[in-house]
VEXDREN-2710 file (C-alpha; in Angstrom, 1 decimal):
% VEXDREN-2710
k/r/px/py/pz
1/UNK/-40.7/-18.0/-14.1
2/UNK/-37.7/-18.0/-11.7
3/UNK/-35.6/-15.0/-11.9
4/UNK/-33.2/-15.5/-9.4
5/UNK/-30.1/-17.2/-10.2
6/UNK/-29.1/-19.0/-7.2
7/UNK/-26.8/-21.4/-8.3
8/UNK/-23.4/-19.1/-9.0
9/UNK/-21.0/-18.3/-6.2
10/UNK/-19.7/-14.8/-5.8
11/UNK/-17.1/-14.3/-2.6
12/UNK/-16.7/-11.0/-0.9
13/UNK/-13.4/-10.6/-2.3
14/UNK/-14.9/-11.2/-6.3
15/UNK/-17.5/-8.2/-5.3
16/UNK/-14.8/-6.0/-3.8
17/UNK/-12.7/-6.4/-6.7
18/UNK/-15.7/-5.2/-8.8
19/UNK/-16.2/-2.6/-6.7
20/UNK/-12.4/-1.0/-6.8
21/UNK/-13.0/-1.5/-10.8
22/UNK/-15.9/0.5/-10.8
23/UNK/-14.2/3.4/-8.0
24/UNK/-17.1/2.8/-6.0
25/UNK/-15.2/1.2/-3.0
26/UNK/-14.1/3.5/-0.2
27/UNK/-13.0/1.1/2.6
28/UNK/-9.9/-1.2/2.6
29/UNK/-10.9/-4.2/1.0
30/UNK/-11.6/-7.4/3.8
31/UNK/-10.0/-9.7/0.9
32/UNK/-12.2/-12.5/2.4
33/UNK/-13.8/-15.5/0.6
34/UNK/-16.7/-15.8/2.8
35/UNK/-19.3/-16.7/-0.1
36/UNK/-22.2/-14.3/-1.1
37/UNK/-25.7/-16.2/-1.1
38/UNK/-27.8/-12.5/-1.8
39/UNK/-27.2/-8.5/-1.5
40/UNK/-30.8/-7.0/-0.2
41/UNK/-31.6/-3.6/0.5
42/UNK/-34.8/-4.9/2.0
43/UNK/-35.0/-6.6/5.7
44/UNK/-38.2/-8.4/4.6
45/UNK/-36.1/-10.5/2.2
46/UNK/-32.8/-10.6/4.3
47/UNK/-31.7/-14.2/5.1
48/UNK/-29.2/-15.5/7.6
49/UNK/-25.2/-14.9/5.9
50/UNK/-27.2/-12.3/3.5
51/UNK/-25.7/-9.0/2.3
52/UNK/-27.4/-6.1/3.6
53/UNK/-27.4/-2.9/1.5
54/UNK/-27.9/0.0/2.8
55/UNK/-28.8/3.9/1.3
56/UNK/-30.8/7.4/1.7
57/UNK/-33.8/6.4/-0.1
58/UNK/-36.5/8.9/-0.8
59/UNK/-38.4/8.7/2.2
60/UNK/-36.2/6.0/4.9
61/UNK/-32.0/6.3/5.6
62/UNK/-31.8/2.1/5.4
63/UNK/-28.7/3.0/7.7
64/UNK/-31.0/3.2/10.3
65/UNK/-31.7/-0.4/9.7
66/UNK/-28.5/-1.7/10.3
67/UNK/-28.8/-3.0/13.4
68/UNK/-31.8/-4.4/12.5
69/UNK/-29.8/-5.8/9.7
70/UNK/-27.3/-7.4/12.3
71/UNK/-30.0/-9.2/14.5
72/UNK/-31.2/-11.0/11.8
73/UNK/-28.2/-12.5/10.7
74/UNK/-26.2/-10.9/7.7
75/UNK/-23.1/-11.8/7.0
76/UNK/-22.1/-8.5/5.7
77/UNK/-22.8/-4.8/5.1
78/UNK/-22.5/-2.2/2.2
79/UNK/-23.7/0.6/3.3
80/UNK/-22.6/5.0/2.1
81/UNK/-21.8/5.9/5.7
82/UNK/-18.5/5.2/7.9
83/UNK/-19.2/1.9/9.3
84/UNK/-21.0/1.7/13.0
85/UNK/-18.5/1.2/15.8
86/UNK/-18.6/-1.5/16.8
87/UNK/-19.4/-3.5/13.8
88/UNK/-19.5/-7.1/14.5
89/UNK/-19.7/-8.2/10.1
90/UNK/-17.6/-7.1/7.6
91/UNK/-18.2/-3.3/6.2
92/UNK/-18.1/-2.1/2.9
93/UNK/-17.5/1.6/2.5
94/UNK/-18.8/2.5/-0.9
95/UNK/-19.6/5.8/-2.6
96/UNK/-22.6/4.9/-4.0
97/UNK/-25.1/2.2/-2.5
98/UNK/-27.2/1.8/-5.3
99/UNK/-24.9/1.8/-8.4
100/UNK/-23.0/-1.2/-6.0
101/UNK/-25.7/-3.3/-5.7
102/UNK/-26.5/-2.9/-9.9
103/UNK/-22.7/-4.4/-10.2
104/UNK/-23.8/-6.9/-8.1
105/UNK/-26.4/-7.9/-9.3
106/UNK/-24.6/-7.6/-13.4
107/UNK/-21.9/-10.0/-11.4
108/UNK/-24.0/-12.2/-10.1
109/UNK/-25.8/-13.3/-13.2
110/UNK/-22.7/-13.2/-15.1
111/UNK/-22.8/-9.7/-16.5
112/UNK/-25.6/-11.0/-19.3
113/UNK/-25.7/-7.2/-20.9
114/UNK/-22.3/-8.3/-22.6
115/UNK/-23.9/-10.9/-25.1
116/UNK/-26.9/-8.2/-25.1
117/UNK/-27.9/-5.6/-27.4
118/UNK/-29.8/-3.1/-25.7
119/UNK/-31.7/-0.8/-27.2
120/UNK/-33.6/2.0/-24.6
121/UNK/-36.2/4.8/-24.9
122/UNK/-36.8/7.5/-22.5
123/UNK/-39.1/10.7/-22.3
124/UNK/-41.6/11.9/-20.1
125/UNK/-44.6/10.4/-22.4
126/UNK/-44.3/7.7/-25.1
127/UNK/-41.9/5.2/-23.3
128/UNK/-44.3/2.2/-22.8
129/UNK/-45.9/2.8/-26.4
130/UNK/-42.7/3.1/-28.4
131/UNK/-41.6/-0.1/-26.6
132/UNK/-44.6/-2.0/-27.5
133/UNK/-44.6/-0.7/-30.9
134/UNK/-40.8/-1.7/-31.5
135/UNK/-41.2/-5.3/-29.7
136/UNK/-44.6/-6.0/-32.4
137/UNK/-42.1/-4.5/-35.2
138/UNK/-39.1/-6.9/-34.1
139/UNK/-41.3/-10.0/-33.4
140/UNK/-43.5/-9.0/-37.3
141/UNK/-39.9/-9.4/-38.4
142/UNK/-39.7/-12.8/-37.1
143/UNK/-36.8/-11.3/-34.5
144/UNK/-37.6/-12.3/-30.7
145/UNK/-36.5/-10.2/-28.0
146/UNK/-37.4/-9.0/-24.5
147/UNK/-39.5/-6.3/-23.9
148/UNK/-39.3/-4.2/-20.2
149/UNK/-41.5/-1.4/-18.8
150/UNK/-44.2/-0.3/-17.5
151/UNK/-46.5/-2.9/-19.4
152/UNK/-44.3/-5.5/-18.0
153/UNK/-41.4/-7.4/-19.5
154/UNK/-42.6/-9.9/-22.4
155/UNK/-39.3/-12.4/-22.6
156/UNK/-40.9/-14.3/-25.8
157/UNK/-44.5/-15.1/-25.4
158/UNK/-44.0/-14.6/-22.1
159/UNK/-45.4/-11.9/-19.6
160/UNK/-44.0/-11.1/-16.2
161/UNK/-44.9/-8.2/-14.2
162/UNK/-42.9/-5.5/-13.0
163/UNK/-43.7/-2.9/-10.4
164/UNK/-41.3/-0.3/-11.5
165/UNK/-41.0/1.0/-15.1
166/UNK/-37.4/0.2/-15.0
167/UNK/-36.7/-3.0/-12.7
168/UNK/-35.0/-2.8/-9.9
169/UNK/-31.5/-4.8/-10.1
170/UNK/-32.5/-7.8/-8.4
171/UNK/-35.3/-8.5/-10.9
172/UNK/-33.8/-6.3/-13.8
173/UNK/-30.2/-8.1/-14.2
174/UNK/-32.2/-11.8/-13.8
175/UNK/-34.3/-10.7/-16.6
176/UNK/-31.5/-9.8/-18.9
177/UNK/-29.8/-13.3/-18.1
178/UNK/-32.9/-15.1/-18.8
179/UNK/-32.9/-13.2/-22.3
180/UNK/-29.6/-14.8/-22.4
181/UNK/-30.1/-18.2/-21.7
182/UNK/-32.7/-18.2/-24.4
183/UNK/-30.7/-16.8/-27.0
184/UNK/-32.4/-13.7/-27.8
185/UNK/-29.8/-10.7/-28.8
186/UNK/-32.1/-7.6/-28.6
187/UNK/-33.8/-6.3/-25.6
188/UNK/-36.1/-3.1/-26.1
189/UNK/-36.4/-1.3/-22.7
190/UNK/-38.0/2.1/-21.2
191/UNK/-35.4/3.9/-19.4
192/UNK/-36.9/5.9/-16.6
193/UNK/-35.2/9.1/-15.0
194/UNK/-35.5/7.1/-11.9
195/UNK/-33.2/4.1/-12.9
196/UNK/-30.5/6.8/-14.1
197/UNK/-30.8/9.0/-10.9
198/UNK/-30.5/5.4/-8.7
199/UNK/-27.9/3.4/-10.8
200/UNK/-30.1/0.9/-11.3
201/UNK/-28.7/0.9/-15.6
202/UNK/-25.6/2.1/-14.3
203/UNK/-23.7/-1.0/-16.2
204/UNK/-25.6/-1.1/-19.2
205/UNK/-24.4/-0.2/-22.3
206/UNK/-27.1/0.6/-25.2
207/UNK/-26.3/0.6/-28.7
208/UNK/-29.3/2.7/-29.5
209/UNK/-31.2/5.6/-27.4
210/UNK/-34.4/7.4/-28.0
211/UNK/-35.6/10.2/-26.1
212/UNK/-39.6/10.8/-27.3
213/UNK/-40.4/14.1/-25.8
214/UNK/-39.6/16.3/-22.4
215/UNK/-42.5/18.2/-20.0
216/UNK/-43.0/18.4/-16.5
217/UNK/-43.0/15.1/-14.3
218/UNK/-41.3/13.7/-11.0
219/UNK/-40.4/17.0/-9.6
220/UNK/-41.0/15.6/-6.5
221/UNK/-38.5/13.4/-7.3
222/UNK/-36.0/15.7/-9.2
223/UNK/-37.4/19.0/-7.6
224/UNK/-36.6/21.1/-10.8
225/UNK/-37.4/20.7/-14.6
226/UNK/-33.6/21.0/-15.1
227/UNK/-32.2/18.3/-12.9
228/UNK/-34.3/16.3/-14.6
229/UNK/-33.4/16.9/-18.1
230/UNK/-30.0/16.5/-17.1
231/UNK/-31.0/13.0/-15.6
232/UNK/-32.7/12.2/-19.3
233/UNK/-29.8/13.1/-20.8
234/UNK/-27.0/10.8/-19.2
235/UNK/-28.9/8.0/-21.3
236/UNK/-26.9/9.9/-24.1
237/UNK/-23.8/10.9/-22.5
238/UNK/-23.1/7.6/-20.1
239/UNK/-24.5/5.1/-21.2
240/UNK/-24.8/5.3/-25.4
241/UNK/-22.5/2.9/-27.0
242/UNK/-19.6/5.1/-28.5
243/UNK/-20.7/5.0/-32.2
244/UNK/-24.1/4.0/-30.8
245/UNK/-27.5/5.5/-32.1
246/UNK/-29.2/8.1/-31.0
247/UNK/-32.9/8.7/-32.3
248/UNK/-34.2/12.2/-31.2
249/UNK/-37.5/14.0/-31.7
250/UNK/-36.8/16.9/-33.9
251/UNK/-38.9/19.2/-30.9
252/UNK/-35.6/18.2/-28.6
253/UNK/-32.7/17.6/-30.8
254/UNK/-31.0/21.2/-30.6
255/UNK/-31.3/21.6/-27.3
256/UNK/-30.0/18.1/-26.8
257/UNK/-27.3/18.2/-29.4
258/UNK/-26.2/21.3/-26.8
259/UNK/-25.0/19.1/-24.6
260/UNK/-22.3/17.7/-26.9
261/UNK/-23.9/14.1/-27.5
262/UNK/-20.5/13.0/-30.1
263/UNK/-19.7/9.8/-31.7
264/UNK/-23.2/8.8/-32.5
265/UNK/-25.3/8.2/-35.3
266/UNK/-27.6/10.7/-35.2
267/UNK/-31.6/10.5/-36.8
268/UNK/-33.5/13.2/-35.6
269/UNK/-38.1/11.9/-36.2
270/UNK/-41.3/14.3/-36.0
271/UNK/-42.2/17.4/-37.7
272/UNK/-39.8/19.2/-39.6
273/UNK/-37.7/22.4/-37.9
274/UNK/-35.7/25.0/-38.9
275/UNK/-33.0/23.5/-36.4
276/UNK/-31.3/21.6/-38.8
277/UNK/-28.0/19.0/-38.0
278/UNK/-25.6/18.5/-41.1
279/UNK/-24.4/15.0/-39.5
280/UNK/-28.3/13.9/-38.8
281/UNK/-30.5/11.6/-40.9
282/UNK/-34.4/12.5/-41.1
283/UNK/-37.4/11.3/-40.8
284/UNK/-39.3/13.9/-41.0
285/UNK/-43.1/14.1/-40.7
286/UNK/-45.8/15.2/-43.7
287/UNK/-49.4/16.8/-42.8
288/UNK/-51.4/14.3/-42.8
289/UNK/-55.5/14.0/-42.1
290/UNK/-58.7/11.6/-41.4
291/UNK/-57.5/11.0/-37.7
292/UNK/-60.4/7.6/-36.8
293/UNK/-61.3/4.9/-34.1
294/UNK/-59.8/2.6/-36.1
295/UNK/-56.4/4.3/-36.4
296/UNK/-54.5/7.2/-38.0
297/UNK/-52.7/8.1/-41.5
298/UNK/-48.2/8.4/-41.1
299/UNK/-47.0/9.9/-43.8
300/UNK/-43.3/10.9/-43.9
301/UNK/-39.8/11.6/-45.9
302/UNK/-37.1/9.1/-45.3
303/UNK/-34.0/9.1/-46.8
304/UNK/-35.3/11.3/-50.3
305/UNK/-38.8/8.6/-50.6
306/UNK/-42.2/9.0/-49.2
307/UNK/-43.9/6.4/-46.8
308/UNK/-47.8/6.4/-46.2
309/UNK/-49.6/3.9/-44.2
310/UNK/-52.1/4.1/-41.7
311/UNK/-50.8/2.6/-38.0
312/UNK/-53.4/1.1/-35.8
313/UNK/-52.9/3.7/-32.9
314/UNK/-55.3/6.9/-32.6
315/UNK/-53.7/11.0/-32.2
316/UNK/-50.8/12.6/-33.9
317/UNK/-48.8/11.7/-30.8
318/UNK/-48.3/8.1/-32.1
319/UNK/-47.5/9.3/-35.2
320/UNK/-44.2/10.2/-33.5
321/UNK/-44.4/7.1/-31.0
322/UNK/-44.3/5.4/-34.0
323/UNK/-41.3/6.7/-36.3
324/UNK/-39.6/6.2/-33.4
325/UNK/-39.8/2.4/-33.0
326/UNK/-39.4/2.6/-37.0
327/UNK/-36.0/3.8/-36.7
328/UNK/-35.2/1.8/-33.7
329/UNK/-36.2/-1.3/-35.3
330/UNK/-34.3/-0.5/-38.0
331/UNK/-31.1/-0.7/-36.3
332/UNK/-31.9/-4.4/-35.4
333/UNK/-33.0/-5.3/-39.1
334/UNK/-30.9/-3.1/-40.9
335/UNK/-34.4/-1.2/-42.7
336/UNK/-37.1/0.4/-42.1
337/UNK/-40.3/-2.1/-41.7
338/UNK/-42.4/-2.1/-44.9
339/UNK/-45.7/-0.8/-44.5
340/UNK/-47.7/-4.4/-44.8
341/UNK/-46.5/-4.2/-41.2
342/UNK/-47.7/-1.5/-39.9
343/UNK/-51.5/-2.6/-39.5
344/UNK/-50.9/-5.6/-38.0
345/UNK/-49.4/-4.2/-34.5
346/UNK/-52.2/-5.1/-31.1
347/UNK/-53.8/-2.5/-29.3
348/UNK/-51.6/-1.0/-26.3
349/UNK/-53.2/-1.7/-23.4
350/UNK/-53.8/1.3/-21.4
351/UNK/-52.7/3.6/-24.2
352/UNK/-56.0/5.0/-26.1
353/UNK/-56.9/2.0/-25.3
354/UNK/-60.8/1.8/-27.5
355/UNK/-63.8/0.1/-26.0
356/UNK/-67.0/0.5/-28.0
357/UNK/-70.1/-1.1/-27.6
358/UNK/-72.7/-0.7/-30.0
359/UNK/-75.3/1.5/-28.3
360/UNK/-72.5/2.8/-26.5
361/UNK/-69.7/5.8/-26.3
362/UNK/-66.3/5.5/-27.5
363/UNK/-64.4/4.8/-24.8
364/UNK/-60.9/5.8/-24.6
365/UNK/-58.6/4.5/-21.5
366/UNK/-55.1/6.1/-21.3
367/UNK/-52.6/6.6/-18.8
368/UNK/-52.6/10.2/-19.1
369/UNK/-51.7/11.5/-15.8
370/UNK/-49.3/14.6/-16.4
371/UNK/-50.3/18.1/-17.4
372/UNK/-49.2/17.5/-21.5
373/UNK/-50.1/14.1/-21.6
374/UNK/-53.7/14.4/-20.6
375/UNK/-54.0/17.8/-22.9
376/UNK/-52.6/15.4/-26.1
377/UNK/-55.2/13.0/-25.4
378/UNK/-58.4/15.1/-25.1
379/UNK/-57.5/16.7/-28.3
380/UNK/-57.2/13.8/-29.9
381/UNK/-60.6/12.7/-28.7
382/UNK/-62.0/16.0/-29.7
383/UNK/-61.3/15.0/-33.2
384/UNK/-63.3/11.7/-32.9
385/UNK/-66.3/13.5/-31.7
386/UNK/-68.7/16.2/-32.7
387/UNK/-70.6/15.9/-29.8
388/UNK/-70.0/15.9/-26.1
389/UNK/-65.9/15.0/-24.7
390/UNK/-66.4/14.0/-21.7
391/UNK/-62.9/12.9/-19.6
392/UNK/-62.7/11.2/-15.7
393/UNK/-59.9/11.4/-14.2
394/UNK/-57.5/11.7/-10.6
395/UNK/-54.4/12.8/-9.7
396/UNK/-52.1/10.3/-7.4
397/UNK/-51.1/10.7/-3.5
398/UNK/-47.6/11.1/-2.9
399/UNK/-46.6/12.5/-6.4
400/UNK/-46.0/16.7/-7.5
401/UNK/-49.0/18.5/-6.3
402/UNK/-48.3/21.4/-8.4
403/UNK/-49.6/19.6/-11.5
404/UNK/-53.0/19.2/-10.1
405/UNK/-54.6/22.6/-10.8
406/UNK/-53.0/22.3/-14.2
407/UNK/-55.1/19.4/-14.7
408/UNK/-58.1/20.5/-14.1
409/UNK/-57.6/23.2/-15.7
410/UNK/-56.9/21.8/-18.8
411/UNK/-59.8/19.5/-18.7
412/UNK/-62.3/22.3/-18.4
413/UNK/-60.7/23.9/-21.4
414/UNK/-60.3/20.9/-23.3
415/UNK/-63.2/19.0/-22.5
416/UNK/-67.2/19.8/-22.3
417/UNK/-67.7/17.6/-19.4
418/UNK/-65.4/16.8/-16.3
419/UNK/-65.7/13.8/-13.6
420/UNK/-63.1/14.2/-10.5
421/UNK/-62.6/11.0/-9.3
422/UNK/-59.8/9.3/-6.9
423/UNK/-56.8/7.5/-8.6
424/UNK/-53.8/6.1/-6.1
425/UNK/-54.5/8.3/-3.4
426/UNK/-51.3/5.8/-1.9
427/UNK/-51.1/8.1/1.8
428/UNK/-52.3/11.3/0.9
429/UNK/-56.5/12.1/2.0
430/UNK/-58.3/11.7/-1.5
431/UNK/-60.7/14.4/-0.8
432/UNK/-57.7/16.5/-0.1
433/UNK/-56.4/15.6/-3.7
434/UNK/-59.3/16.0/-5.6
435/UNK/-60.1/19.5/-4.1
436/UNK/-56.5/20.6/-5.5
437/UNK/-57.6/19.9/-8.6
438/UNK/-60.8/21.7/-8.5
439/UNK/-58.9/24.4/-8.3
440/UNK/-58.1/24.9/-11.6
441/UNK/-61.2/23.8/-12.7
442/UNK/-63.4/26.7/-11.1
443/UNK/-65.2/28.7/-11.8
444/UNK/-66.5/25.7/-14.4
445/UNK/-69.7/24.7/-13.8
446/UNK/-69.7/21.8/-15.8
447/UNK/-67.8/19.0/-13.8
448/UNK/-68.8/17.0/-11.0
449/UNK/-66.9/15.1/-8.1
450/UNK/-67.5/11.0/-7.6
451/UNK/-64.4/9.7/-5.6
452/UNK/-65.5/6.9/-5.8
453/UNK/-64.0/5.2/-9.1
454/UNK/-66.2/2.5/-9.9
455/UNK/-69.0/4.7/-9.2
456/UNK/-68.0/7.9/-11.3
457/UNK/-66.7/5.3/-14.4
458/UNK/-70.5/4.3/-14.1
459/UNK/-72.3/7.4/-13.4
460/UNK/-70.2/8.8/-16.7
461/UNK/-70.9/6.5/-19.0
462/UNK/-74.6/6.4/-18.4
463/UNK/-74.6/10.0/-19.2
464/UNK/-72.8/9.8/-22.1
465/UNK/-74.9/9.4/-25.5
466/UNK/-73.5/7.1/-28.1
467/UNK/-72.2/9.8/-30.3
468/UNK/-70.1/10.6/-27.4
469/UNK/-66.5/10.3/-26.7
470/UNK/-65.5/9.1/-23.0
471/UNK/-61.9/9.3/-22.2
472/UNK/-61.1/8.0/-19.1
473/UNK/-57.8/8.8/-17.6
474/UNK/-54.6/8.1/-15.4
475/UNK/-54.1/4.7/-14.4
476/UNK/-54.7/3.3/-17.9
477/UNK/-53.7/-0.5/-17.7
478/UNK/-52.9/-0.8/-14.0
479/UNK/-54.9/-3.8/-12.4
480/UNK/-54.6/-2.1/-8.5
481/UNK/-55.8/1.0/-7.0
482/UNK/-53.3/2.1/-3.9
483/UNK/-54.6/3.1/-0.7
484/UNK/-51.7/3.8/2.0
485/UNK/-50.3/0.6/1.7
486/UNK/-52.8/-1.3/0.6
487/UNK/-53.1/-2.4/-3.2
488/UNK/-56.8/-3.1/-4.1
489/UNK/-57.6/-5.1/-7.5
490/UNK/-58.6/-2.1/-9.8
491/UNK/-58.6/-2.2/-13.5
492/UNK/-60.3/0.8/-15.7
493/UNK/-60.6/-1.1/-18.7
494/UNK/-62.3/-4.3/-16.8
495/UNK/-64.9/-1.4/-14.9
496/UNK/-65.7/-0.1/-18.6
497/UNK/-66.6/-3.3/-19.9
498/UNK/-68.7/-4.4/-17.2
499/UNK/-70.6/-1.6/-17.4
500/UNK/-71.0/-1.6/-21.1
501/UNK/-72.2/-5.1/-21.0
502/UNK/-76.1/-5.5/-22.5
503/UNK/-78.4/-5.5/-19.8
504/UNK/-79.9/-8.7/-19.3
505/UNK/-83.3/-9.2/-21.2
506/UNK/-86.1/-10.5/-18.4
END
């Protein structure tokens, strides 16, 4: 599917316009109507009369690329700097690179978000799975929408992959246009820290918000836990709809409600606290029991009547996942699903994703690669199990090093058996990695080191006795394993199953 939508005109002097709009311009505005094919940040993609964009990323200054930029042709340059002297192509001053080049992008496909309703989650775990859940709710209730994470965007029936959790604008703002053209209204999206901090959902507006939980992630993005809470909460403050809705995990709503979220319909999900909010609705979770492979028992108070139904997802944790993509796809269908939905939602893929074999372990494949997440989903697989937990698992290159020990440590605690494997070592040495983890597994005996990951997903489930649970974890449904710059084909579920399959019979 073509998401770039080639065919409308923008001038310089349209963009500038925007840009004074939006007080993000800083130079005098050119006032020319030199015509705008494309604004790139990236020389790979930069053609002759191009845009070039230009900002302190993470690791590279692009305005060292400039002249660069210039050789190869562009007709223009936005960049956060004072423009080079000389400068031989129009420069545009701005305050903010990448908040500029969302607006363009919003301009160039004709601002879609307007005919839009966009309805966003964020939180350190839970994103992709709320979204899932609330995109098989909408579509069970015969409403199409787009769908856009880490699992991809679904527009339809349709599946396009992504490479960031939140798109990037060039491929984010195409998207949302070619929700448009289709005529779907709702579009159900993760909202990552990430695309706050970098403008890239700087001119969105959602009508609804949920925030699933908050724990340590990306501090080598955000370097402390409190920069990035206050990133998480601009989904509330900036971008909410005035008399939008906000749905909150009762474990984060006074701390959030701190921050003087007003104007907003408030429900507050999850287990009940003594934190209560006068202005809030609840849906407040009941004990419930009988946690299986095949899925686990909801049971909670909404609006003075009881719901009970069992979901298709295994651990408490989706319990939560789930009441949240209740109450979002309630604001799209005006009530709460009935429960002769519930049941018939697919497996996530990646996500306690189950592969059993007869013969076999339970195998459980999940994402888990963060301190709470990977702690939630060995208890949960401690409850499927009275026998051995065994869990497999890396950490990636080029991501917070001080979660590492915590990891292992937790799996030694949590689990009877440990495998240290390699995940997306991306530059870092994987040995190097691995022996950071170790660290918090020692002095355990009971764990063993195969970086290999093909090999150690094999070695682990040959050990494992059927009665076993096996929970492999970290990259859950990514289809690549990064070395340096090199992506090579790598999917954890497709290892399990191959080595699951019956051995031939001579």
């Amino acid at each position: 599917m073509d998401l770039q939508n080639r065919n409308k005109i923008i001038t310089i002097r349209e963009f500038e316009a925007l840009l004074l709009q939006k007080n993000l311009l800083l130079s005098h505005p050119t006032d020319l109507t030199t015509p705008i094919a494309s604004l790139t940040p990236r020389l790979a993609s930069l053609q002759p009369g191009d845009g070039f964009l230009a900002y302190a990323g993470v690791h590279v200054d692009g305005h060292q690329a400039i002249p660069q930029a210039i050789k190869q042709g562009a007709g223009f340059l936005v960049g956060e700097k004072p423009a080079p002297t000389p400068c031989p192509i129009p420069y545009l001053q701005v305050r903010n690179a990448r908040d500029a080049w969302a607006w363009w992008e919003s301009l160039r496909n004709g601002h879609p978000q307007g005919s839009l309703t966009l309805l966003g989650v964020t939180g350190t775990n839970g994103k992709s799975s709320v979204v899932w859940m609330t995109r098989a709710l909408l579509k069970l209730s015969k409403i199409p929408c787009l769908s856009i994470g880490t699992l991809g965007a679904f527009l339809g029936e349709t599946h396009i992959k992504l490479t960031h959790t939140t798109p990037d604008p060039d491929v984010l703002f195409p998207l949302l246009e070619q929700a448009r053209r289709a005529g779907i209204q709702y579009v159900i999206m993760e909202v990552s820290s990430h695309s706050i901090e970098q403008g890239k959902v700087g001119p969105l507006s959602f009508s609804a918000a949920a925030f699933t939980n908050f724990s340590r992630d990306h501090l080598d993005f955000h370097l402390t836990l409190e920069a990035y809470w206050n990133t998480k909460t601009r989904l509330f403050s900036e971008l909410l709809q005035e008399n939008g809705t906000a749905i909150v995990n009762s474990a984060l709503a006074a701390r959030l409600l701190g921050y003087k979220i007003l104007g907003v319909h408030l429900y507050i999900y999850g287990p009940q606290t003594e934190d209560a909010q006068p202005t809030a609705q609840y849906a407040t979770l009941l004990p419930s029991t009988g946690i299986q492979p095949e899925g686990t028992p909801l049971s909670f108070m909404y609006e003075n009547k009881k719901w009970e139904g069992l979901i298709p997802f295994i651990g408490a944790h989706n319990q939560e996942n789930f009441l949240a993509a209740l109450l979002i796809t309630q604001t799209c269908t005006q009530k709460l699903p009935p429960v002769a939905l519930w049941n018939q939602i697919p497996q996530i893929p990646g996500r306690l994703e189950k592969i059993h074999v007869p013969g076999s372990p339970l195998v459980l494949v999940d994402f888990a690669h963060k301190p709470g997440a990977l702690a939630a989903v060995l208890r949960t697989a401690r409850t499927l199990t009275t026998q051995k937990l065994w869990v497999l698992f890396g950490c990636g290159g080029d991501r917070d090093p001080g979660k590492r020990p915590q990891m292992g440590a937790i799996a030694k605690d949590l689990a009877d058996f440990v495998c240290l494997t390699s995940d997306n070592p991306r530059s870092e040495d994987p040995k190097a990695i691995i022996r950071e983890i170790e660290e918090g597994l020692l002095p355990s005996t009971a764990y063993c080191i195969k970086e290999n990951r093909r090999e150690a997903i094999a070695w682990i489930l040959a050990q494992a006795s059927e009665p076993d649970v096996v929970v492999i974890a970290g990259k859950g449904d990514e289809t690549v394993q990064i070395y340096g710059d090199e992506h090579r084909p790598f999917s954890d579920s497709q290892v399990v199953r191959e080595c699951l399959q019956p051995k031939a019979i001579p």
